[in-house]
Every structure is written in structure tokens, then in C-alpha cells.
FITI-282837 format. One line per field, with one value per residue: residue number from 1; residue in one letter; chain; x, y, z of N, C-alpha, C in turn. Coordinates in steps of 0.05 Angstrom, whole numbers, m for minus. Example, Ala and Ser with C-alpha at 12.3 -4.5 7.8 and 13.67 -1.06 7.14 Angstrom:
BEGIN
i	[1  2]
aa	[A  S]
ch	[A  A]
n_X	[264  257]
n_Y	[m114  m45]
n_Z	[156  142]
ca_X	[246  273]
ca_Y	[m90  m21]
ca_Z	[156  143]
c_X	[264  258]
c_Y	[m66  1]
c_Z	[156  157]
//
This chain:
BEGIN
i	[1  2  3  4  5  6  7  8  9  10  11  12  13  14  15  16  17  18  19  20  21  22  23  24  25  26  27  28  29  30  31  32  33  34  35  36  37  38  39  40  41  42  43  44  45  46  47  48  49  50  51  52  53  54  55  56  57  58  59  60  61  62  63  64  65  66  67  68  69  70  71  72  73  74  75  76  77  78  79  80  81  82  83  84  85  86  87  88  89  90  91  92  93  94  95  96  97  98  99  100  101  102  103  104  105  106  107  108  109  110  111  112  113  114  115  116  117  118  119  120  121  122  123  124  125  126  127  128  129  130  131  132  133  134  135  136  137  138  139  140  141  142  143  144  145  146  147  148  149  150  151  152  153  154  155  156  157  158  159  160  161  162  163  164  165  166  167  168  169  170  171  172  173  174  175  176  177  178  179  180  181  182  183  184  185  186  187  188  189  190  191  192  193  194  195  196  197  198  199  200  201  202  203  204  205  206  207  208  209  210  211  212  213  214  215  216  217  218  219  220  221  222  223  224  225  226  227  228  229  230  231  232  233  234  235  236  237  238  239  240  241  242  243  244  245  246  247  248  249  250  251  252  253  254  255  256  257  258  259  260  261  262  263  264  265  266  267  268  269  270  271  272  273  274  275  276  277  278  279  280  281  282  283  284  285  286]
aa	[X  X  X  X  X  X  X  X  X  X  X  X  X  X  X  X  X  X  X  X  X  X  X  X  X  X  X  X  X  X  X  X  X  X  X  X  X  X  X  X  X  X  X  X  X  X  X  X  X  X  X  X  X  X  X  X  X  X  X  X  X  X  X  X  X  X  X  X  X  X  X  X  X  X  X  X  X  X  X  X  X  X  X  X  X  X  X  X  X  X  X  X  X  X  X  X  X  X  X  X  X  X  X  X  X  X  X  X  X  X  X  X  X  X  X  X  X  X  X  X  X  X  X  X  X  X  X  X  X  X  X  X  X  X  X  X  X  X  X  X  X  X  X  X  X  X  X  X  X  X  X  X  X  X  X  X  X  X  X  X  X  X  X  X  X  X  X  X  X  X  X  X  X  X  X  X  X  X  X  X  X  X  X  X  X  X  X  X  X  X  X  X  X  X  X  X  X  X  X  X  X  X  X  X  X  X  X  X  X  X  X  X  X  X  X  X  X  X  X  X  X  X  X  X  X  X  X  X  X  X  X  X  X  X  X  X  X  X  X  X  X  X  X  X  X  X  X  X  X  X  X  X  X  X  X  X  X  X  X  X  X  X  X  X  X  X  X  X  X  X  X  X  X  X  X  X  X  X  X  X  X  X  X  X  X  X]
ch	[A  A  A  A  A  A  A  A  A  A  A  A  A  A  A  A  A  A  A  A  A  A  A  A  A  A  A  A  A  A  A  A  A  A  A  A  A  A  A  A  A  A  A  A  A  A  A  A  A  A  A  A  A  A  A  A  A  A  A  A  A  A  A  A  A  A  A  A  A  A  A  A  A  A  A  A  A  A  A  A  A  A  A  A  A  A  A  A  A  A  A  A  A  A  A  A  A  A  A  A  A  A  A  A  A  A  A  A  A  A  A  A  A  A  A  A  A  A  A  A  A  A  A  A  A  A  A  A  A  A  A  A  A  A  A  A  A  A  A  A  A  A  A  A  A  A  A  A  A  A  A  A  A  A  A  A  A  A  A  A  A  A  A  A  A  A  A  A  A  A  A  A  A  A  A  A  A  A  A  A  A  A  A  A  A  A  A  A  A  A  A  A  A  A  A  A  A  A  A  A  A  A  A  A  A  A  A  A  A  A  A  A  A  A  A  A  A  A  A  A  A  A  A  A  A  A  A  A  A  A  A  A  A  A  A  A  A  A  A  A  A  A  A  A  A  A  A  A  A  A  A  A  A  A  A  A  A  A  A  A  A  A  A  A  A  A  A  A  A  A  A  A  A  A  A  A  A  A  A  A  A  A  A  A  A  A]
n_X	[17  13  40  28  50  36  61  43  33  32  m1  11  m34  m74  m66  m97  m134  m99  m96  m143  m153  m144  m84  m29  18  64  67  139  163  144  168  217  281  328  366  339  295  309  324  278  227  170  124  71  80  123  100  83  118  144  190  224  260  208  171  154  102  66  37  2  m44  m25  10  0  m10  m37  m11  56  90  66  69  117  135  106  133  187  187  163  203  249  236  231  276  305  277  251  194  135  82  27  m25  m82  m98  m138  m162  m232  m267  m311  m298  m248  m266  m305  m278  m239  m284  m305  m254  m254  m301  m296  m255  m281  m308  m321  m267  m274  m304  m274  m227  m252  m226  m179  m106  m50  5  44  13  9  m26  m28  m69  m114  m144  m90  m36  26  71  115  173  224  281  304  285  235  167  114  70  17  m45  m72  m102  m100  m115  m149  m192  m227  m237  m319  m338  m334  m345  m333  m273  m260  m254  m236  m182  m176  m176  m128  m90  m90  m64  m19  7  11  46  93  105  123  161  195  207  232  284  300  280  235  165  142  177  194  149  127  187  161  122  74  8  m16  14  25  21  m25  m29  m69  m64  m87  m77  m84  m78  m80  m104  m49  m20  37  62  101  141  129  129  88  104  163  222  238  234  200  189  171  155  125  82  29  1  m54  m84  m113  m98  m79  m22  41  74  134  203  266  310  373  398  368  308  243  186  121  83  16  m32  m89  m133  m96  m50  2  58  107  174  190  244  247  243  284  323  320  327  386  402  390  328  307  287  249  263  230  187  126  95  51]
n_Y	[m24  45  98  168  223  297  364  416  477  519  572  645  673  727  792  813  773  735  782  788  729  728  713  723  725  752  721  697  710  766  796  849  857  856  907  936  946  974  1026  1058  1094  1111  1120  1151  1168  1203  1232  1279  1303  1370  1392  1359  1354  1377  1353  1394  1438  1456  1511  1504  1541  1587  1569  1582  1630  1701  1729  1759  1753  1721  1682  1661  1663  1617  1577  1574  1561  1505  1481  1481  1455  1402  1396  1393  1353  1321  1305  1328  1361  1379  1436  1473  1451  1449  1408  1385  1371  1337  1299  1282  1253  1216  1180  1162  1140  1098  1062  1046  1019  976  943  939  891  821  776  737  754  799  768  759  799  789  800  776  763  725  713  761  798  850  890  902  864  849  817  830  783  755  753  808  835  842  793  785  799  846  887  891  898  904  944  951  997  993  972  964  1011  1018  1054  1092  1145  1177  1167  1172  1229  1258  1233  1268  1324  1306  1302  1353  1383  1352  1371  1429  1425  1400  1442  1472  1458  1447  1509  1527  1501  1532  1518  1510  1516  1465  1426  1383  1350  1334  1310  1258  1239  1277  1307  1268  1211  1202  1162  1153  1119  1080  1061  1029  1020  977  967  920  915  901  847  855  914  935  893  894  914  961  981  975  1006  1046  1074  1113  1085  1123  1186  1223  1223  1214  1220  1208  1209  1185  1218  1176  1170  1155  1156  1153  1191  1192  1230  1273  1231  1209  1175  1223  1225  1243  1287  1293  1333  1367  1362  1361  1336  1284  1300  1262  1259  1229  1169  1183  1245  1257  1242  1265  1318  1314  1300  1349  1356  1315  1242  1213  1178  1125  1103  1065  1064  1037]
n_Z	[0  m13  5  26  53  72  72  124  136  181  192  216  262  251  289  317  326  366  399  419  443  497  513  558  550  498  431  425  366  365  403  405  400  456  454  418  443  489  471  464  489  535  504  523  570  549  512  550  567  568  558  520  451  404  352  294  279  235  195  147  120  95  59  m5  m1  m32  m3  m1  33  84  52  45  86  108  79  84  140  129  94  133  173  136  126  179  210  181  184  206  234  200  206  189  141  103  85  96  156  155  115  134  187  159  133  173  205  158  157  210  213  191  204  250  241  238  244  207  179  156  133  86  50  43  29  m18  m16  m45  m98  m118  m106  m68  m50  m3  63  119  148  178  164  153  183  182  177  229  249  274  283  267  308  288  249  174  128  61  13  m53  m47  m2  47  40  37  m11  m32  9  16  m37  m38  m3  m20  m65  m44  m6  m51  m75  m35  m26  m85  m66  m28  m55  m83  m62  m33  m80  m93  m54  m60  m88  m153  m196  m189  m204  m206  m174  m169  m217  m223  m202  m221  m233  m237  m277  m264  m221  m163  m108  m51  m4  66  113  184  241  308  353  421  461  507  523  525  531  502  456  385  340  288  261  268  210  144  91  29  m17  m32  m3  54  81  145  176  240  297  351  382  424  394  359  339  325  295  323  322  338  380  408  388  415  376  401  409  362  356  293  257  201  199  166  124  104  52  24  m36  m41  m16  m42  m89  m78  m69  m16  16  36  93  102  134  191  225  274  297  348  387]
ca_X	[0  29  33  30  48  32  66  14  50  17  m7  6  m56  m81  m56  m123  m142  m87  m96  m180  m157  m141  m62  m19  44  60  91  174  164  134  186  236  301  328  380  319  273  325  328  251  223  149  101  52  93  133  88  73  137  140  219  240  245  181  159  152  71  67  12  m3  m60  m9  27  m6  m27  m22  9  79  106  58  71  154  148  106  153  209  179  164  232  264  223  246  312  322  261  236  171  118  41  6  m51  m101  m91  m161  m186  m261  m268  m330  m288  m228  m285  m320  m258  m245  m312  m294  m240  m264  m318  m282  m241  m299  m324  m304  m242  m272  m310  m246  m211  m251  m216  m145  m93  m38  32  49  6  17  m48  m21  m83  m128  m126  m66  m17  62  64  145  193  238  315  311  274  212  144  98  31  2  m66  m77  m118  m87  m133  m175  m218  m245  m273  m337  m349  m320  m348  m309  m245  m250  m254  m206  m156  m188  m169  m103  m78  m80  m51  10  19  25  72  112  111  133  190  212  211  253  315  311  272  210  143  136  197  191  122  138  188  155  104  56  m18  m30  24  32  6  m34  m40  m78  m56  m103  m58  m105  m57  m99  m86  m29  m14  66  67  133  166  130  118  65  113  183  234  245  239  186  211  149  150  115  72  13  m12  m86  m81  m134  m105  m67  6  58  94  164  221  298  327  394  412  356  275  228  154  106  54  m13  m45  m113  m137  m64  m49  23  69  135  193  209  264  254  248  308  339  309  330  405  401  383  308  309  271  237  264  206  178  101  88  23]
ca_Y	[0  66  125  194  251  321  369  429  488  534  606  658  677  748  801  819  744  741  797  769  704  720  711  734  740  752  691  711  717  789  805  857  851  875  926  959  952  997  1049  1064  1101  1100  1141  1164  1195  1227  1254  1289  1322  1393  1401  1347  1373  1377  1358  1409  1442  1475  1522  1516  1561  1615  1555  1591  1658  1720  1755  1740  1757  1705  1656  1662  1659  1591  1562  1575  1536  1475  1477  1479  1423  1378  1392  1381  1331  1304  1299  1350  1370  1401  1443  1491  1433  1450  1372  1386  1357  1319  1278  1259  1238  1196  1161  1145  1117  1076  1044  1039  999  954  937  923  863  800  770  719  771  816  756  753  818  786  794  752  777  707  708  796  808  869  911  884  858  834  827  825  750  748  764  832  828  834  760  798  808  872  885  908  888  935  942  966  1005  1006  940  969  1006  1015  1086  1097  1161  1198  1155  1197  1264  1249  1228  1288  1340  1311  1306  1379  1398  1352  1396  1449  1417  1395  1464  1492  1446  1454  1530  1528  1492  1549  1506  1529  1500  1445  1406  1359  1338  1326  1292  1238  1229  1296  1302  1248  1190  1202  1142  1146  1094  1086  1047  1034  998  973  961  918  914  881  844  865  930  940  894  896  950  962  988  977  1030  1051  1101  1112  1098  1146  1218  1232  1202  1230  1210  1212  1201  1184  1233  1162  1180  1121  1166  1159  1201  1193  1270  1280  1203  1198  1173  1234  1215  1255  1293  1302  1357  1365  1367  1361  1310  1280  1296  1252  1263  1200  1170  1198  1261  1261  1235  1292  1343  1311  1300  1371  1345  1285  1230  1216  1149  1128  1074  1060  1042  1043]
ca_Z	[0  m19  35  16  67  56  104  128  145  190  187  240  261  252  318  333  339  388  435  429  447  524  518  577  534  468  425  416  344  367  415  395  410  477  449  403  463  506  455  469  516  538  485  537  588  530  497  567  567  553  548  509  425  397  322  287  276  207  195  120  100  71  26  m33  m5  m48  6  m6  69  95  34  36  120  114  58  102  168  123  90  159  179  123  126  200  219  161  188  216  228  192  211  171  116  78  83  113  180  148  104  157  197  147  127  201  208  146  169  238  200  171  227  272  229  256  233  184  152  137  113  56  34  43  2  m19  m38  m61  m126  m137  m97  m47  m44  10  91  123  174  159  164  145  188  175  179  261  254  291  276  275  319  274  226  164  100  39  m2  m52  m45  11  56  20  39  m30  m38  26  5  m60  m48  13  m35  m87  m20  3  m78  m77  m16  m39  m99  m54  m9  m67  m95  m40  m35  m103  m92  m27  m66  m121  m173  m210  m169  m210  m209  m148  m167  m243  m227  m185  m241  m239  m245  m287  m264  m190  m158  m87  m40  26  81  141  203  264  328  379  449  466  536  528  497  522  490  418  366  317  268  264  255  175  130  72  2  m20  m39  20  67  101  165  182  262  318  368  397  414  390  329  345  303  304  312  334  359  393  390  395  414  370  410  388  349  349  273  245  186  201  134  135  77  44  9  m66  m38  0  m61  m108  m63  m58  7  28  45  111  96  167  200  253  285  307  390  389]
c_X	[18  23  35  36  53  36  58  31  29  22  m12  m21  m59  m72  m80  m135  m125  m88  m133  m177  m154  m112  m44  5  54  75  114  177  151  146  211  264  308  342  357  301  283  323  310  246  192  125  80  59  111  126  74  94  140  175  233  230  220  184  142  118  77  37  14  m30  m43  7  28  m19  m12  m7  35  101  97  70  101  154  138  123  173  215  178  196  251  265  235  266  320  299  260  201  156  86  39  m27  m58  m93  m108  m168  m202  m247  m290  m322  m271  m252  m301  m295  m247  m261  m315  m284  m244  m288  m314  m273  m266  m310  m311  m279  m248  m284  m289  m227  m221  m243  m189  m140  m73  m14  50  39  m3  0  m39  m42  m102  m119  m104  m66  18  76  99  153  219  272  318  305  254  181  126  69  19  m24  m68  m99  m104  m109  m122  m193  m233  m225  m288  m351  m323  m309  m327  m281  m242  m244  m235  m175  m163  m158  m133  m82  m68  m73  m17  26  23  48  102  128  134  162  210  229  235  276  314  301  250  193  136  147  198  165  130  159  183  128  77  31  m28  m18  29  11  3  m36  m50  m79  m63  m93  m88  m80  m77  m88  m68  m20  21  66  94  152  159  129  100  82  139  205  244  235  213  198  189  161  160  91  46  m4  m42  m97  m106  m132  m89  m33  17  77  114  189  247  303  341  406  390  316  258  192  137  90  35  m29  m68  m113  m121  m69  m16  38  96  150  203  236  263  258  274  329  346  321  369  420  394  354  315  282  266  240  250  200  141  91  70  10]
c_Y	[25  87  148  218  278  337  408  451  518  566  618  675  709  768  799  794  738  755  793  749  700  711  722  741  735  726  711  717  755  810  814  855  864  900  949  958  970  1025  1069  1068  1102  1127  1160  1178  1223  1244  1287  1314  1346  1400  1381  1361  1363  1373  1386  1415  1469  1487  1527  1538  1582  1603  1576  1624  1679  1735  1746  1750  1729  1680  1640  1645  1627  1572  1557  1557  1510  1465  1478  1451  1404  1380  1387  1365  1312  1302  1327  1351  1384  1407  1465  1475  1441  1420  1377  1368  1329  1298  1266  1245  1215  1175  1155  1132  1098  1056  1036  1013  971  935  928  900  841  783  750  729  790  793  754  769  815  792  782  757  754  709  750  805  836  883  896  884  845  842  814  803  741  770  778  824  825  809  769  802  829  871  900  889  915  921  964  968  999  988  963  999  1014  1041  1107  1126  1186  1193  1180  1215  1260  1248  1250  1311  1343  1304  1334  1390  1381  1363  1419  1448  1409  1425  1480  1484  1448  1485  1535  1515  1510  1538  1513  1498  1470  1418  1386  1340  1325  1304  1263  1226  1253  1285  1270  1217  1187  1182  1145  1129  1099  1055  1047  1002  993  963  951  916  894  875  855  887  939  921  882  922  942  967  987  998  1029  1075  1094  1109  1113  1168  1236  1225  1219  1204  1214  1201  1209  1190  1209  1165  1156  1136  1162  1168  1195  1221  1271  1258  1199  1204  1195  1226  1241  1271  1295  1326  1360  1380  1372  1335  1312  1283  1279  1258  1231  1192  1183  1226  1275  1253  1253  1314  1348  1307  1331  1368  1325  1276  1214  1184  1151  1097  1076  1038  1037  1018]
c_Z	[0  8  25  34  63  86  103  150  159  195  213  236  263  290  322  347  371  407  431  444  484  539  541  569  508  456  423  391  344  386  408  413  436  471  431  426  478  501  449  491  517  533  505  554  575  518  509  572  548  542  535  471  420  358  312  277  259  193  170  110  86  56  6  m28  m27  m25  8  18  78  80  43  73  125  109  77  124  149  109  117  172  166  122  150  209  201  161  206  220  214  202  196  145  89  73  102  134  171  131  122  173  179  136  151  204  189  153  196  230  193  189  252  262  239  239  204  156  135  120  90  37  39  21  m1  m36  m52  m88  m139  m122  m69  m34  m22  44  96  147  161  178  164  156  173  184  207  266  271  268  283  293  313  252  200  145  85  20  m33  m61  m20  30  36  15  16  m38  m19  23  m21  m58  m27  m11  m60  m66  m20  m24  m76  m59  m23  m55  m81  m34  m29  m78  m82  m23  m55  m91  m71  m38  m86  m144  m175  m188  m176  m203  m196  m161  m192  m243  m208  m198  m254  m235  m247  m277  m237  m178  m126  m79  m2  42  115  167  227  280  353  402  453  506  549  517  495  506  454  416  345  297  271  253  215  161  101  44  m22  m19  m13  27  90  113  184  208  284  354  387  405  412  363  343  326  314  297  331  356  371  385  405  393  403  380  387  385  340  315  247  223  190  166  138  103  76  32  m23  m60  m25  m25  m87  m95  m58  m31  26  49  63  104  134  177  229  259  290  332  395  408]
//
């Protein structure tokens, strides 16, 4: 009689399933190392601190004003910003309050369905499928895993219509942020944007993380430290603190800015700029 054995290789199970399931400590595959656990300090009391530096809070409404005192003096703050942070708030953005809110309540949507209903919007970077739910299933060069769940748009969410004009909104405030980058190295307004594809070739993507409770939070992370290899990277935050930046050797915890959208400088831009632009190396504690 012939034998056949077929060997059945098992799938880490979703985070959320895990901190549902009543665990007391995380498996080791989620435990960062102790020398990167050291190097962290604890998001909630930091973010409490008034004298440690601060991320920078960039008041665009005068990006594009005609008055060209106001315009030159904003330009100036965000060019400061990306050259010694990389990263910043922005506030007076011009994205309604009624769309950030309805694209929260999207993804908040989504995320509340029960786990077997979101799997049916997996996706599957074995056969090209990227867009879709996940969790980052393959261990990263530390041999660690993230606590983190996401959805990579644009299968879902279904609240199509505030996804659009959302991504309508924060299109054209990137042209102005690009503009206004160009302009600040001496290059006509275009140039940054153009070359990263313009108008017609510049490709958006939206990337909605879920971070469930975790029984260790000290010794995971939702996001492990790295760098964007994007443009630029906007962050659409629920007021939770966990940003963490590298400036000057050491990790600054984000505070929070009511009604702010996080901007970070990525790698092309830092590359476009010749290194004059920082591309924002961070982590996510959440």
C-alpha cells in the first residue's frame, strides 16, 4: 500500500485574533530585540513632556497665499522642517473635518467586522495580490514580527465616496507641499512633483494599520523602525500617541495635534533634493 504525506504548514494567526484570544504574553516571534527595546522610551509619558524637542507644527494656510510675506514665511517653516526633521504636522490643511471623519468611520468599520468577515478581503503577496487585509506574516531582517493588522486600499472600505474626495483634497494639498519644496531649493514649483510622475502619473495609495491591544506593549511594536521609500507620506491620526522620530541620535515621541495631518519626507524626496530634504526614520508604538 502506498503512503502519501503532505506536510501542512501553519499560518500565523491574525494580531487581533491574538490579543482576542485572552493571551498573557505575546509569542517571541513578536518580541523585539532587547537592544531595540532599550532604545525606546514610553510614548505616553513622553508625549507628556514639555521640554523634550518637539515635532515640528506647520501652519499651511499661507502655502499659496497672495500675500507673499505670509507665503515666503510659511515656505520657510516647512523647508526647515524637512531639512532638520523630516517629518511635521500640519494644521489649517483645507481637508473638511466631514471627510477625515467619514474616512475614520470607514475604516473603523471595517475593522470592527469579525475576523472571518475581513478575511474575505485578504490579500496575498504570493500570487501579486497586495491591495487588500493583512498582517506582515514574514519576518523583517531583526527575525521579529509587527503588531500590527492593516488594510491596503482600494478594495475596501466601502465608503467609497469619502475615500474619493479624501484622496481628491489631500492630492491637492501635496501639490502644494511639493511646490513649495521645489521652490525652497531654487527650482520652478513644478519640479519635485513632475518629477515623481505629476498630475497624471503620480500614484496614491492608502494604508489603514489597526494596532490591537497588546498584553506586552513594552516589548512589541506596531511598526518597526524605517523610512518611507514614498514621496511623501501623510498620516491621518486618531489623536493616539505612539509616532516615534529619530532627531539627533535619539527617538522623539510625537505629540498630538488636534486636527493636524502627520506629513513625513520619504526616500525619493530626500533623493530629489540631494540630500538637502530628511527623509523621516520612525517607528510606530502604538
Amino acid at each position: 500500500m502506498a503512503m502519501a504525506t503532505r506536510a501542512v504548514l501553519a499560518v500565523p494567526a491574525r494580531v487581533e485574533s491574538l490579543a482576542s484570544s485572552g493571551l498573557q504574553s505575546i509569542p517571541k516571534d513578536y518580541v523585539r530585540l532587547e537592544a531595540e527595546r532599550e532604545s525606546i522610551g514610553d510614548v505616553f509619558n513622553e508625549a507628556k513632556c514639555e521640554d523634550s524637542p518637539q515635532v515640528p507644527v506647520i501652519d499651511v494656510k499661507g502655502i499659496v497665499s497672495n500675500d507673499k510675506l505670509e507665503r515666503e514665511k510659511c515656505r520657510a517653516e516647512l523647508k526647515k522642517a524637512a531639512m532638520e526633521w523630516g517629518v511635521m504636522h500640519l494644521v489649517n490643511h483645507g481637508i473638511s473635518d466631514e471627510i477625515l471623519s467619514r474616512v475614520k468611520e470607514a475604516g473603523k468599520g471595517f475593522f470592527d467586522l469579525p475576523v472571518e468577515e475581513k478575511v474575505k478581503y485578504a490579500n496575498d503577496h504570493e500570487s501579486g495580490k497586495i491591495a487588500g487585509y493583512g498582517s506582515k506574516l514574514s519576518k523583517s531582517d531583526t527575525g521579529r514580527l509587527e503588531w500590527v493588522d492593516y488594510f491596503f486600499h482600494p478594495i475596501f472600505p466601502e465608503d467609497k465616496e469619502a475615500v474619493s474626495e479624501y484622496a481628491r483634497q489631500l492630492r491637492a494639498l501635496a501639490t502644494k507641499v511639493f511646490s513649495a519644496l521645489s521652490w525652497c531649493l531654487g527650482l520652478e514649483e513644478g519640479r519635485l512633483e513632475g518629477a515623481v510622475g505629476g498630475m497624471e502619473e503620480l500614484i496614491m495609495q492608502m494604508k489603514i494599520n489597526y494596532y490591537p491591544k497588546c498584553p506586552q506593549p513594552e516589548l512589541a511594536l506596531g511598526v518597526e523602525a524605517h523610512t518611507d521609500v514614498s514621496a511623501l507620506t501623510f498620516i491621518l491620526h486618531n489623536m493616539v500617541p505612539g509616532l516615534q522620530v529619530l532627531y539627533e541620535g535619539k527617538w522623539v515621541t510625537a505629540k498630538c495635534v488636534t486636527d493636524s495631518i502627520i506629513l513625513h519626507i520619504g526616500d525619493t524626496i530626500e533623493i530629489l533634493s540631494n540630500g538637502k530634504y530628511k527623509r523621516a526614520y520612525f517607528i510606530g508604538d502604538w
